[in-house]
Structures are given as C-alpha cells and as structure tokens.
N, C-alpha and C positions, 0 to 999 in steps of 0.2 A: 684852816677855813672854818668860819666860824657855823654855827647848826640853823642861820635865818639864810645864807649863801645856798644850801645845802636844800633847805626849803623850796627855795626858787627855783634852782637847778630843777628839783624834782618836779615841777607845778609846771615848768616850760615843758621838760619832755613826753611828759602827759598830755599836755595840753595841743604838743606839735603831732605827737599817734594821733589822737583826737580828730587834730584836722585833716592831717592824712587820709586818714580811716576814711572822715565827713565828705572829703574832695574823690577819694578815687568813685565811690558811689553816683556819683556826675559823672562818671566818663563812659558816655552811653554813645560817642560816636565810630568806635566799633571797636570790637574786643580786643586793639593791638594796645601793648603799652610806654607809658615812654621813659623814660631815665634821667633824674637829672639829681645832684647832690644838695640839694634843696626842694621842701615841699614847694610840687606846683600842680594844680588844678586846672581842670579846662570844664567851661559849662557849655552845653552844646542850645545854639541859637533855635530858633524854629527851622522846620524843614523848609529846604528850599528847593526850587523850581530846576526839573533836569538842565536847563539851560546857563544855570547859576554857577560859578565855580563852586567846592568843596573842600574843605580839609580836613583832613584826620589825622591824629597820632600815628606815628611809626613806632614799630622797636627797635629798639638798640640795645648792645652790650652795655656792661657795665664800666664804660668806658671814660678814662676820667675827661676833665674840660678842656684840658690841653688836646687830647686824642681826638675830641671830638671838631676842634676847634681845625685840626690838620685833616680830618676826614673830611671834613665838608667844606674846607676852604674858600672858595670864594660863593658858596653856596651857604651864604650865612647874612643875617640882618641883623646887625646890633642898636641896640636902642637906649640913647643917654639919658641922662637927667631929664632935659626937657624934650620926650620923643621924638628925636631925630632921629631915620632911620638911614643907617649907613652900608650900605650903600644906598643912594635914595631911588634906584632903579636898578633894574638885574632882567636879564633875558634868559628864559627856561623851559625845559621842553616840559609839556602836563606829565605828571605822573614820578615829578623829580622830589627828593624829600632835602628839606631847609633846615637851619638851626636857625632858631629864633633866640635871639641872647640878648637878655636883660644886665646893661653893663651900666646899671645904676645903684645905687642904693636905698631908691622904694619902690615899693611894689608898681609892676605893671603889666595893665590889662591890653593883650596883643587880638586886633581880630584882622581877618581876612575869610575870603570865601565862607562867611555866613558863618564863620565858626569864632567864639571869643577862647583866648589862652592866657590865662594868671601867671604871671614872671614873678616870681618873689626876687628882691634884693641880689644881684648878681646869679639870679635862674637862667635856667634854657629850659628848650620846647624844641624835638624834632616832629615838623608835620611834612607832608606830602601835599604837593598842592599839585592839582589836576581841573581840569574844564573838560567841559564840551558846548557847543563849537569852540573853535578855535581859527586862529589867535582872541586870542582874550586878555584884557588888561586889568588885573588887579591890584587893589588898592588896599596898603597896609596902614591900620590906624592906629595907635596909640594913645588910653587914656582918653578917647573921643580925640583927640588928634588925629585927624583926616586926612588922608596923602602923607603918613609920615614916610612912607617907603611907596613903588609902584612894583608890581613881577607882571612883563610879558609873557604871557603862555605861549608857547608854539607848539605845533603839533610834532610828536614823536616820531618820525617816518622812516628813521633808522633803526628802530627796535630797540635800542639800547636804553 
C-alpha cells in the first residue's frame, strides 16, 4: 500500500471521530442512545405541542444488523433509493420502538413525530414512536418525501 492510500485512510478516520463526536452533541432528545455500525445523527426539530406524536432514540445492544433485523421483525421501515417506505403502512401500539433502515446507498434524512433521523448509506435508527391522544396516524417522510411510510398508533390497553 502505497503512503498517499495510507494518507486518506487516515484523514477519513479522523474526519468520521470528527463527525461522530459533532453529531452525538445533537442528540438532545433524551439521554437514551442508539447503535448502529455506521455514523448516524439525529437533530432534534422544535418542540412540539403535547398533542403532537414524539420520537426518541432507544437503546440497544451492540447487536449486529442481522440480530436487529430478527428482533424487530416486522417492526421495521426500510427505505430505497428513491424513498419508499416498505412497508408503506404498519399498525402499532404508542410506546412500541421501530428500526428505521436505510437500505440505500446515499444518505437519508428520516422524520416522523417532529423529530428528523440522518441514515447514512445502509444505516439504521431504533426510535420508539408514541402519541397522545390516540389513535393517531403518522406519517413517515423521506428526504422531504412525504407519506413515504404511514404508522397507525393505537392505544396500549394491554400493558405489554
């Protein structure tokens, strides 16, 4: 390998702590964190009104993206090239946590419930999506892609 390869190499991993470092400082929407094998960011939107849905990061294990992929199973919105969210609707009780999975290869910007989430090139994002009142119909956009996904809320009545 020659010593300009060697250069780069170094100037990316620097440059990717960097952003790192730069994005976790943004994550003001509550102290939980989240896990994904690529740098991902979330900038948290203005506050919104107790009637508004919400999202927040969960935590997770260090779990790789297959593991996660089996954990959350159909509790998951993947989003193409051109933001299609697949499934393009999903029914869930408030308070239930989603994988957001960026199954592209450029960056994308995921919002819902007031809150926007940075997918880097084949990234994930586990957030908890919750309302009050209820049922509530949210709407997942991509990229300013509007309705790329919808999540029905339903109220939790069984505790689980």
């Amino acid at each position: 390998m020659n010593k300009t390869w060697i250069v780069v190499i170094v100037v990316a991993i620097v440059a990717g702590a960097w952003w790192l470092n730069k994005g976790s400082s943004d994550l003001s929407l509550s102290p939980d964190t989240s896990t994904s094998p690529t740098p991902v960011g979330a900038t948290k939107t203005p506050a919104v009104s107790k009637a508004t849905p919400k999202a927040s990061p969960t935590v997770t294990s260090s779990l790789s993206y297959t593991q996660l992929v089996a954990q959350y199973g159909s509790n998951r919105i993947q989003f193409d090239q051109d933001c299609h969210g697949t499934p393009g609707s999903m029914v869930l009780k408030s308070g239930t946590s989603i994988l957001l999975d960026n199954r592209s290869n450029k960056t994308q910007v995921i919002s819902l419930n007031g809150a926007s989430y940075t997918l880097v090139p084949y990234g994930y994002r586990v957030v908890t999506v919750s309302s009050s009142p209820l049922p509530k119909d949210v709407g997942v956009s991509c990229n300013g892609v509007v309705n790329a996904g919808m999540i029905n809320l339903q109220a939790n009545i069984s505790g689980q």
